[in-house]
N, C-alpha and C positions, 0 to 999 in steps of 0.2 A: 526461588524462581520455579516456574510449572513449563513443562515443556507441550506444544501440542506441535504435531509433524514436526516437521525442523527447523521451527520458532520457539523462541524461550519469551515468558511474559511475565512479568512481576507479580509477587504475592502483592495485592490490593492493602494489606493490612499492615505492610513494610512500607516505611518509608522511603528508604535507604534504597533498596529494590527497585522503586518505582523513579526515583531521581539515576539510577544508573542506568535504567533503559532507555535499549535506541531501536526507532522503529525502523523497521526495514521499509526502501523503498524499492520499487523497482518498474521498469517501463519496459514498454511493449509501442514500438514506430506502425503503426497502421500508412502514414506517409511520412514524408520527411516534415513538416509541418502541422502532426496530429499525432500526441503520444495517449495513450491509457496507460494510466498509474496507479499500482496496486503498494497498498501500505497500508502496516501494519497500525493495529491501534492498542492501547496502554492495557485497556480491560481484556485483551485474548483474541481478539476479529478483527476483520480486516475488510478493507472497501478499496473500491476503482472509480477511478477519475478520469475525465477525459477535458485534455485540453491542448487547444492549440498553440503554434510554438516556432520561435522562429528558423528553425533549422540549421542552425549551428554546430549547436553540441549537445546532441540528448542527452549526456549526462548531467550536465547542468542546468539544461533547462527542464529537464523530469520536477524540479523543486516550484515551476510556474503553478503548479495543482490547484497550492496553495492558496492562491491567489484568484487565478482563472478557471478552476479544476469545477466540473458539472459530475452530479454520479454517472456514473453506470449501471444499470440494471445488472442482479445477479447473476442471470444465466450469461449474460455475454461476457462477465468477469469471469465468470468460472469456466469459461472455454479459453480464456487469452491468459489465463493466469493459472494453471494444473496444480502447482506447485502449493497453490492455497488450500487444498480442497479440504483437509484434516479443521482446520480453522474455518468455527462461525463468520459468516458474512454479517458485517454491520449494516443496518435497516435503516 
C-alpha cells in the first residue's frame, strides 16, 4: 500500500492490495437536498460529485453519486473538500 495525505491506495501490481481497498467516500450538504461527494479512486486521485437527494439521510443517500452524481469542476472540489489536497484530482 502507498500512503498519500491520509489516504492509503493500493500497489497497482498487487492484486491482493487492490481487492482489499475501500474507497473513502464523503459528502459536503450544500442544501438539504444537494450533496457533493468526494471519493476516492483505486489508481491514487480522487473526484467530486454533485447530486441531488432526497433529504433524509445524507449518510445514505451520499452513495446516490453513483447513479445520479454529475462532476464537479476542480477548483470548487478542492475548496469544499481541504482534506483532499495532497491527492491528484481525477480529470
Amino acid at each position: 500500500m502507498k500512503t498519500i495525505g491520509p489516504f492509503t491506495f493500493p500497489d497497482q501490481s498487487s492484486r491482493e492490495e487492490a481487492e482489499a481497498w475501500e474507497q473513502t467516500v464523503c459528502y459536503l450538504a450544500l442544501h438539504r437536498t444537494f450533496l457533493l461527494i468526494a471519493t476516492t479512486r483505486i489508481e491514487g486521485k480522487w473526484k467530486c460529485y454533485g447530486t441531488p437527494v432526497p433529504g433524509h439521510s445524507h449518510e445514505r443517500e451520499k452513495l446516490l453519486w453513483k447513479r445520479e452524481g454529475l462532476d464537479v469542476g476542480e477548483a470548487i472540489a478542492r475548496a469544499a473538500f481541504p482534506r483532499f489536497a495532497a491527492i491528484p484530482y481525477a480529470r
